[in-house]
C-alpha positions as CSV (number, residue, x, y, z in Angstrom):
1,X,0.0,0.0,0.0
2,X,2.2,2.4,1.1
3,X,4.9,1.1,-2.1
4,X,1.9,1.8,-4.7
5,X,1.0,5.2,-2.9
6,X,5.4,6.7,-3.2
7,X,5.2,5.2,-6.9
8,X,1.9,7.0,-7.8
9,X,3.0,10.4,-6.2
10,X,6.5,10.0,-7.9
11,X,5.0,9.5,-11.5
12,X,2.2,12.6,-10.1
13,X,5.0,14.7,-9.1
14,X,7.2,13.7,-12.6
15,X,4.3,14.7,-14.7
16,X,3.9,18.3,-13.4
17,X,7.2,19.2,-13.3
18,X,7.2,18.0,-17.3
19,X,4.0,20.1,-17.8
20,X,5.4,23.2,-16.2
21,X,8.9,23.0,-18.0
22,X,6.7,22.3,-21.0
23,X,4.7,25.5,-20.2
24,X,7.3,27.7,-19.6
25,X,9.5,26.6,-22.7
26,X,6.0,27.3,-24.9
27,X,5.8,31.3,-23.0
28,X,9.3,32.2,-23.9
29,X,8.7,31.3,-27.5
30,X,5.6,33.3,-27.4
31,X,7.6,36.3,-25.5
32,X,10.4,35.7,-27.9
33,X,7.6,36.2,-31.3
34,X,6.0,39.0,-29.1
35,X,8.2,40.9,-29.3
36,X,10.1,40.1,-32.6
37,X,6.8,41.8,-33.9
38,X,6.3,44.8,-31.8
39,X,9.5,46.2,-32.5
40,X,9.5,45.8,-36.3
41,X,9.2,49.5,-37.8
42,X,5.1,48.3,-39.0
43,X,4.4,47.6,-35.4
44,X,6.0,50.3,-34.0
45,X,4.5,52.9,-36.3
46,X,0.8,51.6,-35.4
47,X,2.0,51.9,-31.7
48,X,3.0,55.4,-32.3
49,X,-0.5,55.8,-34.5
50,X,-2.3,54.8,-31.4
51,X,-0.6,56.5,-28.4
52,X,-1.2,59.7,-30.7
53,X,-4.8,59.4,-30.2
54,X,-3.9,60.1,-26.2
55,X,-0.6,61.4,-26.2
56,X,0.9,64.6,-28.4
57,X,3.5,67.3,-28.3
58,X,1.1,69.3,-26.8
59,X,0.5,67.7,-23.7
60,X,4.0,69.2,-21.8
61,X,4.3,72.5,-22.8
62,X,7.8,73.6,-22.5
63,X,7.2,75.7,-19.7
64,X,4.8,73.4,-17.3
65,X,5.4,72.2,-13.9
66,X,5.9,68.9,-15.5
67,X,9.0,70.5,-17.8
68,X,10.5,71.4,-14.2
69,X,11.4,67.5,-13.8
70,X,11.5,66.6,-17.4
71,X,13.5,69.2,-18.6
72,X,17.6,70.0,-18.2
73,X,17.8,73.9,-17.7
74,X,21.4,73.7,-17.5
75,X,21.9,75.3,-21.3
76,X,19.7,78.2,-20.6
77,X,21.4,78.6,-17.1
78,X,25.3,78.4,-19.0
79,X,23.9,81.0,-21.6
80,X,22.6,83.9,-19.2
81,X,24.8,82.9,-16.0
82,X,27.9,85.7,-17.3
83,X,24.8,88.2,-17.6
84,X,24.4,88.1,-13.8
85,X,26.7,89.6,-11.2
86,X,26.8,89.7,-7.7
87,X,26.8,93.5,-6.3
88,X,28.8,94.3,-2.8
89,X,28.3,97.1,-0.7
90,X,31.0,98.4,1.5
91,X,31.2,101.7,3.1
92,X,33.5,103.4,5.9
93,X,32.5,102.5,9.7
94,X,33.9,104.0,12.9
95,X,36.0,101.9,14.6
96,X,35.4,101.8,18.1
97,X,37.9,101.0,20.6
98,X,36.9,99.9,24.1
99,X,39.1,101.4,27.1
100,X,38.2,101.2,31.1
101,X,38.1,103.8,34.0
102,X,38.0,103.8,37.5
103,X,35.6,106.7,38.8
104,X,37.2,107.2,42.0
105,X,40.6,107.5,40.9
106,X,42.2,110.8,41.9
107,X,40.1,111.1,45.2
108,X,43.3,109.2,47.1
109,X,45.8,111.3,45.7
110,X,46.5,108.3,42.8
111,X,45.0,105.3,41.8
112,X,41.9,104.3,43.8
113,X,42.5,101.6,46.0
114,X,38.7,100.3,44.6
115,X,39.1,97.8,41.9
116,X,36.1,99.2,40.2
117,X,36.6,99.1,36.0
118,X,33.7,100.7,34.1
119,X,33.5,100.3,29.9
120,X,33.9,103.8,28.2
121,X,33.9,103.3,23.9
122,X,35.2,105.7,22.0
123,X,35.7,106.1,18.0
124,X,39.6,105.6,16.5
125,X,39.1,106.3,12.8
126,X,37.0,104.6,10.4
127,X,37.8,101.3,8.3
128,X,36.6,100.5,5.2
129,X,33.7,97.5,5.6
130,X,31.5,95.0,3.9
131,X,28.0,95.8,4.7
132,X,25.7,94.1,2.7
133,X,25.3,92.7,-0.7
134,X,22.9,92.1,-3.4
135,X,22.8,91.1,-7.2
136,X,21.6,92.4,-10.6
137,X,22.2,92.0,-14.5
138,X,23.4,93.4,-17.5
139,X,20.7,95.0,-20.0
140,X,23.3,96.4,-22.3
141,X,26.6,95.8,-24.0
142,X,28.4,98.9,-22.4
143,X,27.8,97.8,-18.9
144,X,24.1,98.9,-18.0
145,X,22.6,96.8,-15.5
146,X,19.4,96.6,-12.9
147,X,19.0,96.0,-9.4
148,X,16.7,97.0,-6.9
149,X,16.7,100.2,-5.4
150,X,17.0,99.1,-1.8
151,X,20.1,97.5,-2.4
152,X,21.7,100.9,-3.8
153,X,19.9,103.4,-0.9
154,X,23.0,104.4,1.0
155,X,24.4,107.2,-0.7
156,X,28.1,107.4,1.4
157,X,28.7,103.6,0.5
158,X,30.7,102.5,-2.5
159,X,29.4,99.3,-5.1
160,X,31.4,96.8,-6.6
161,X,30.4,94.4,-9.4
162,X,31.2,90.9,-9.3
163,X,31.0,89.3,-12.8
164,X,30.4,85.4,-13.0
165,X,34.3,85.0,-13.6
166,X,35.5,86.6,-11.2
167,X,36.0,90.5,-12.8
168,X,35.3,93.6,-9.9
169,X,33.9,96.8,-11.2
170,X,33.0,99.9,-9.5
171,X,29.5,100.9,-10.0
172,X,27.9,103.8,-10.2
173,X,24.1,104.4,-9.6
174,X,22.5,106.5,-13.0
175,X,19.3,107.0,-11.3
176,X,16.7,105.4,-8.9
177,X,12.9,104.5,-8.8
178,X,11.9,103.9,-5.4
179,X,8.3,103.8,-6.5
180,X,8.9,100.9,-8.3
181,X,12.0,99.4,-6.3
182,X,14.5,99.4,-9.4
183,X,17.9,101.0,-10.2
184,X,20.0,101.5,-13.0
185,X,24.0,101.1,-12.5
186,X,26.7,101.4,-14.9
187,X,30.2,99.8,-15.2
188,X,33.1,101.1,-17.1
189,X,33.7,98.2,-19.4
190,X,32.6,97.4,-22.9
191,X,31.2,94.2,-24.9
192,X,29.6,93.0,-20.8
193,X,26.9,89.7,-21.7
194,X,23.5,91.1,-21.2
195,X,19.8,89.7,-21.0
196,X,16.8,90.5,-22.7
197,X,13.3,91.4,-21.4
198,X,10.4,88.8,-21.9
199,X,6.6,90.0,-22.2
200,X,5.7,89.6,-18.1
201,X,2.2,89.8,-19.2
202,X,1.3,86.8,-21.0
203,X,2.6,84.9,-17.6
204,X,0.8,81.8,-17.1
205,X,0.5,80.2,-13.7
206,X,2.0,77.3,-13.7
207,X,5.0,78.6,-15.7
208,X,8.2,77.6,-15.2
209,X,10.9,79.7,-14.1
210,X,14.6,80.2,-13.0
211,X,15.9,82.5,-10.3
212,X,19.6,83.5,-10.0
213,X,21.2,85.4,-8.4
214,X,23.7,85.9,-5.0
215,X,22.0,83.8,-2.2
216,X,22.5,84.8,1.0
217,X,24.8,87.8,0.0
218,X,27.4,84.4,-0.1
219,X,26.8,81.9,-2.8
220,X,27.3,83.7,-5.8
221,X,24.6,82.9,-9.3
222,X,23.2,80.3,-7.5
223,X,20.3,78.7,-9.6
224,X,16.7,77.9,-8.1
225,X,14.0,76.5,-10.3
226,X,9.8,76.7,-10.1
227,X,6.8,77.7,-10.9
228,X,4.7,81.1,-11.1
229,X,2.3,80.4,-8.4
230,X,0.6,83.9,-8.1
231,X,0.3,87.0,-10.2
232,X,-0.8,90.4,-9.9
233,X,0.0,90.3,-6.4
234,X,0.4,93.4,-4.0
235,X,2.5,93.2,-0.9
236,X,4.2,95.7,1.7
237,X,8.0,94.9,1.6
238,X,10.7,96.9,3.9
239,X,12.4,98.5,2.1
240,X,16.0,97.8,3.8
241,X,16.1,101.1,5.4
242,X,13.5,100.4,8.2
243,X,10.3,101.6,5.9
244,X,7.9,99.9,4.2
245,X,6.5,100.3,0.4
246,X,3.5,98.9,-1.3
247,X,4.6,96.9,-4.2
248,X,1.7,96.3,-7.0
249,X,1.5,93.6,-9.5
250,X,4.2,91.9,-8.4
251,X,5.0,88.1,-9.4
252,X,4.4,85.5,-6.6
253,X,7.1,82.4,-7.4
254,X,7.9,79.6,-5.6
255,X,11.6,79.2,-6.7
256,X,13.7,79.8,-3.7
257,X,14.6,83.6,-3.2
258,X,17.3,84.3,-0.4
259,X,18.3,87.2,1.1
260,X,20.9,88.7,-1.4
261,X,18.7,87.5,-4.5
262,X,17.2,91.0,-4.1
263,X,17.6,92.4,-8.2
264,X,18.2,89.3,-9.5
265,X,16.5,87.9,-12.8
266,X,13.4,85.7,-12.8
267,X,14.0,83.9,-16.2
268,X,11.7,82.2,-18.4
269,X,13.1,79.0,-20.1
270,X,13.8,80.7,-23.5
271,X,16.3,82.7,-20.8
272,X,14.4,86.1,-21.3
273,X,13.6,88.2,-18.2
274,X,10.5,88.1,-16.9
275,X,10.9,89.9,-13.7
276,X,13.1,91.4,-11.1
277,X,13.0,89.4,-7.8
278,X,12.3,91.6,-5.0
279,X,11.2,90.3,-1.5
280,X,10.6,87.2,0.1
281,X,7.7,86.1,2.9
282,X,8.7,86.3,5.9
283,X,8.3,82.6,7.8
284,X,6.8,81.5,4.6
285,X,8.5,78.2,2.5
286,X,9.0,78.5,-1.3
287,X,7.2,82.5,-1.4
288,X,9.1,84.7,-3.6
289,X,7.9,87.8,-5.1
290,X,9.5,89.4,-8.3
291,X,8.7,92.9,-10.4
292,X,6.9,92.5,-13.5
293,X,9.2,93.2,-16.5
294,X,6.9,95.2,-18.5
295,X,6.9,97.9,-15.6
296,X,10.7,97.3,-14.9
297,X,11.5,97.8,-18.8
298,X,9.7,101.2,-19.1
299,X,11.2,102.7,-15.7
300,X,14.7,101.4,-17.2
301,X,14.4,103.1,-20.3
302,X,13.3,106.4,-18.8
303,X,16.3,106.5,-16.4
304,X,18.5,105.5,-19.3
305,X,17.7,108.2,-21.6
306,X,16.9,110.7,-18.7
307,X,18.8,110.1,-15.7
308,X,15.4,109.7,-13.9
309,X,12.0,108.1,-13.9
310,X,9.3,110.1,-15.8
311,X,6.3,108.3,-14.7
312,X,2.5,108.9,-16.2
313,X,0.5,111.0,-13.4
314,X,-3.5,111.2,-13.0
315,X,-3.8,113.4,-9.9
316,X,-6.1,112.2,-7.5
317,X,-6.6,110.9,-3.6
318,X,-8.7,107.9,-3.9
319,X,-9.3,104.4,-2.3
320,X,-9.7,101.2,-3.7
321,X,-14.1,99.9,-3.5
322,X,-14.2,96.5,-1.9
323,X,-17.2,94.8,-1.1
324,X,-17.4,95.8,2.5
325,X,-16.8,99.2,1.1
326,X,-19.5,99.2,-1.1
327,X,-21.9,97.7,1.2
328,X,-21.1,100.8,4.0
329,X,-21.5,103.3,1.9
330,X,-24.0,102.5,0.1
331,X,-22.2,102.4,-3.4
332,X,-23.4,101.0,-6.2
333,X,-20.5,99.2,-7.4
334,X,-18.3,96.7,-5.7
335,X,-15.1,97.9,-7.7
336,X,-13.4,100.9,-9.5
337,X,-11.9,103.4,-7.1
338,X,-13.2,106.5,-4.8
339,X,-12.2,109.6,-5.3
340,X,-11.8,110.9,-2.0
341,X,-9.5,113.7,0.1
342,X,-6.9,112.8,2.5
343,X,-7.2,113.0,6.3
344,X,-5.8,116.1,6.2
345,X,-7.7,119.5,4.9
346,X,-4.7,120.1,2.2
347,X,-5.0,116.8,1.0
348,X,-7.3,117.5,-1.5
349,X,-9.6,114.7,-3.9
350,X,-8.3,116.3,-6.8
351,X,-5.1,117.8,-7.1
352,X,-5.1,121.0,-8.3
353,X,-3.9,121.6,-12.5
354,X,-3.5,117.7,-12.7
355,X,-4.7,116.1,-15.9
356,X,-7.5,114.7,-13.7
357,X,-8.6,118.6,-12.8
358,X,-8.0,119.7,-15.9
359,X,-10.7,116.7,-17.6
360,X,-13.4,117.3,-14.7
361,X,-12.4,114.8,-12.6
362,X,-14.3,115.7,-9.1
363,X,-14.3,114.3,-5.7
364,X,-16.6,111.4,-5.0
365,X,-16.9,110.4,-8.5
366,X,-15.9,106.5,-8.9
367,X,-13.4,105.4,-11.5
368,X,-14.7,102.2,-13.5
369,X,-12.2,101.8,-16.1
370,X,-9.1,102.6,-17.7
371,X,-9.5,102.5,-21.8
372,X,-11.7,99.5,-21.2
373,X,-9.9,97.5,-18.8
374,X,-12.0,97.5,-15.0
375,X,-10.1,98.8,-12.0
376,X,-10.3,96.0,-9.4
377,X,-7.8,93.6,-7.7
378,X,-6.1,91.9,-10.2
379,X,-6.2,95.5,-12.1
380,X,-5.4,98.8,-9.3
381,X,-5.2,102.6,-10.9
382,X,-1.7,103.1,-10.5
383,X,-0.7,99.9,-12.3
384,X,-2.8,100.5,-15.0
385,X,-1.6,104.5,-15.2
386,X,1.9,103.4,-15.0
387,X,1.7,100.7,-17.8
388,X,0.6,104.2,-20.0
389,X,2.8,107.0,-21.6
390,X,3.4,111.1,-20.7
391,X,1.3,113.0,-23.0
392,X,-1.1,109.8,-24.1
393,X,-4.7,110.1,-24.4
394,X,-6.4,107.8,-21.9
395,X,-10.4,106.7,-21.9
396,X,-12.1,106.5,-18.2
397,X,-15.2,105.2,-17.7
398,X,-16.8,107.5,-14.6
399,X,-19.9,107.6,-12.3
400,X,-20.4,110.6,-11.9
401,X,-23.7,111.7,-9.5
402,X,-25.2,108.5,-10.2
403,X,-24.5,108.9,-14.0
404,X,-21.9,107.0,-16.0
405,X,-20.2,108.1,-18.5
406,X,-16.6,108.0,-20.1
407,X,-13.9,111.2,-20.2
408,X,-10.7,111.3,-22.0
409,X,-7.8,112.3,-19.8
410,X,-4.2,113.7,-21.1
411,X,-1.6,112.4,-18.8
412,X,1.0,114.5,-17.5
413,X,4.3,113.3,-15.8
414,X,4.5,113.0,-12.4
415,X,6.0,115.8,-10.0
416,X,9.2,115.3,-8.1
């Protein structure tokens, strides 16, 4: 019994072991034609007939979060890198010296037999010092090249250029907008790499972009890569100086910006600039903020052909209508602005022989529109007056007592 049972289990066992090697020698033959057919060029050209139908060129754009992984930015960061410098700022400090003295000396006739040392400081001089540091690029062949303002405030300090291999320039500041954070500098050198504005307003969210500039005041054209994650932002930002300005329109990115990225370029991946980066969040992770380039371009080239910013000017007090505006006083419209004085009595609604005077522009009356775009958020009055020319014609839509109804207004440049 228990003989018949081993030799029927060993002839069971024998004849599934054949069936499997049998099975397995039939698959790879089947793998073997598989794929002898898929990769001849017929097959592969109806694969690539059918992924079509899901699956084209279009589906990563080139400058799509997805490109941020997929794509090498290294060959746009090796073309623009000698366009970007770092920019030092060093200025003379007193040097104070630390010395002791003992209060009741002389009362003995001598030294005071009190071991009493109190600290007195004193200054010895002045040395020359590094007290800051920020970064900016080249715009022009002759050595032209933005920054931001706040980096260039101190008038006493001196600026030196770093290029990307290793050249040192003095710098000397053309002109400034503090309005708009920006600066123009100029080296003495010829033939300097320089960078090219992009069109900041057919941004995208979801773009990708490239920071660079020197992080940390440190780390010289260090590269960070992201996205646009906000647009048409507006933010208070110190100013470096201990105030505060409102910035408007700004770009919100989350490629890292350090301290010392200040005037740095925001590049798109064709490696035009696409705005200036400006501030950072404070205790935020991965919140940047960066000046449009439209707006930086048009202060550039008024300081450049100038020596200063000649800015569009309107002429009037006003504040922005928000909802909970509207619904206090009673307004009919939840945006457009309010013409309205200042707290106080000189600050008038309207300023006197401005281009808004001189078109009829009254206190209380609501701006709607700027030739056809609507005041609002994403939109504010001074953006859309800045983005305008000295001496242009520009159509506002009005609501005047009730009654709407569109003006045309000659700009005029702004006053000092």
């Amino acid at each position: 019994m228990n003989s018949f049972n081993e030799t029927s289990l060993s002839k069971k066992g024998n004849s599934w072991r054949d069936g499997f090697l049998g099975g397995m020698f039939g698959t790879v033959i089947i793998l073997i034609i598989f794929f002898l057919v898929m990769f001849s060029q017929p097959a592969k050209n109806q694969l690539n007939e059918f992924l079509s139908l899901f699956i084209n060129e279009e589906t990563v754009l080139p400058d799509s979060p997805t490109a941020i992984i997929a794509m090498d930015v290294s060959d746009v960061v090796e073309e623009v890198n000698p366009a970007v410098v770092s920019i030092i700022i060093t200025q003379d400090v007193p040097i104070i010296e630390e010395y002791y003295i003992n209060p009741f000396d002389g009362f003995f006739g001598g030294r005071s037999p009190f071991r009493l040392r109190i600290p007195q400081y004193r200054q010895n001089g002045t040395e020359k010092k590094e007290i800051g540091g920020g970064s900016g690029f080249f715009i022009s062949s002759d050595g032209y090249l933005v920054t931001n303002a706040h980096v260039v405030l101190q008038k006493e300090a001196e600026y030196t250029v770093f290029t990307n291999d290793e050249q040192k320039y003095t710098a000397k500041v053309i002109a400034l907008d503090e309005m708009l954070d920006i600066a123009l500098l100029k080296i003495e050198a010829n033939g300097t790499p320089y960078l090219e504005f992009g069109d900041s307003d057919s941004l995208r969210l979801g773009q990708a972009v490239i920071a660079i500039g020197n992080a940390l005041g440190e780390f010289r054209n260090t590269v960070s890569t992201g996205v646009i994650s906000g647009l048409s932002r507006s933010i208070m930002a110190g100013n470096g100086v201990g105030q505060s300005e409102v910035l408007e329109n700004v770009i919100q990115t989350d490629a890292a910006i350090n301290p010392g990225n200040s005037g740095g370029p925001l590049l798109n991946l064709g490696g035009k600039v696409v705005g200036v980066n400006v501030a950072i969040a404070s205790g935020s992770q991965n919140i940047g903020f960066a000046l449009p380039a439209n707006s930086v371009k048009s202060s550039v080239e008024s300081m450049k052909e100038y020596g200063k910013v000649i800015r569009p000017y309107l002429g009037v007090r006003y504040i922005p209508i928000t909802p909970s505006i509207q619904e206090t006083n009673k307004l009919p419209v939840d945006y457009g602005v309010l013409v309205m004085r200042g707290e106080n009595p000189d600050e008038l609604a309207v300023i006197p022989g401005s281009a808004a005077h001189k078109a009829g522009i009254e206190e209380n009356d609501i701006l709607l529109e700027i030739d056809g775009v609507q005041i609002n958020q994403n939109h504010s009055l001074s953006s859309l007056i800045s983005s305008k020319q000295v001496g242009q014609e520009v159509k506002i839509k009005i609501l005047h007592n009730g009654e709407e109804k569109e003006i045309v207004v000659v700009l005029e440049e702004m006053p000092n």
